[in-house]
N, C-alpha and C positions, 0 to 999 in steps of 0.2 A: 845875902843870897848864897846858897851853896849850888856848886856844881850842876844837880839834878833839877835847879827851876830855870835853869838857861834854855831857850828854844830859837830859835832864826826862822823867823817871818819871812816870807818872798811875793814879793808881788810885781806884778807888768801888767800892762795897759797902751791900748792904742785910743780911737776916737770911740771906737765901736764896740771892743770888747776886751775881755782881761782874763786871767789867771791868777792865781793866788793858791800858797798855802804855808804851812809849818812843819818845822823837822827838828829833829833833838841833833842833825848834824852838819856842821856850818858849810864844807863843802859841797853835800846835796844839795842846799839850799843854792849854792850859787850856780852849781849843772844846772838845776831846774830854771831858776830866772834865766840863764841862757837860752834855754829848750825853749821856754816860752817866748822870748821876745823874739828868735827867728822862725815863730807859725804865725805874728803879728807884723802888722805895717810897718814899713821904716821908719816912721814918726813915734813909735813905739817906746814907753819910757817902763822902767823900774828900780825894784831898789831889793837890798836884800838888809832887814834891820835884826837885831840881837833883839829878845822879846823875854819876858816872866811871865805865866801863867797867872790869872788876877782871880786870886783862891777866893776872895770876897765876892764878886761879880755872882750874878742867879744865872746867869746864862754864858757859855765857852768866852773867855775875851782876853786880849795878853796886854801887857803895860809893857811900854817901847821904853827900850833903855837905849840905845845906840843906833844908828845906822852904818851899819860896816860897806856899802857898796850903793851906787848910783850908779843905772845903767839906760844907753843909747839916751832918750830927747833927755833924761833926767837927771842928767849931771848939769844940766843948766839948774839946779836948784828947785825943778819941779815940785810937787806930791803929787805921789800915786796912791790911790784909794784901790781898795780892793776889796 
């Protein structure tokens, strides 16, 4: 993998609703999982994972290579879908 297929996935999640997205910059990614999980419930969990673009996939999808960060309910081990 070089340099340029690295992305950071970010996702949060409450009961009711969520945010999610992707960024080519690791820091953004974890502003943004901030931003989001304080517009969502204090029950509110996510995570911020290292991702590759999955060049074979018909349709946009990234293959998880890491999870760099668990945050609020989801450090107890949760998964957050997004």
């Amino acid at each position: 993998m070089n340099r340029d297929d690295a992305f950071y996935a970010w996702a949060a999640q409450d009961a009711t609703q969520g945010s999610c997205g992707v960024t080519a910059v690791p820091d953004l990614a974890r502003h943004r999982i901030r931003e989001a999980l304080a517009k969502l419930t204090p029950d509110a969990a996510g995570l911020v994972e290292k991702v590759r673009l999955d060049r074979s996939a018909r349709q946009r999808s990234y293959i998880r290579l890491t999870v760099l960060g668990r945050y609020g309910a989801a450090s107890d081990g949760g998964e957050v879908a997004c």
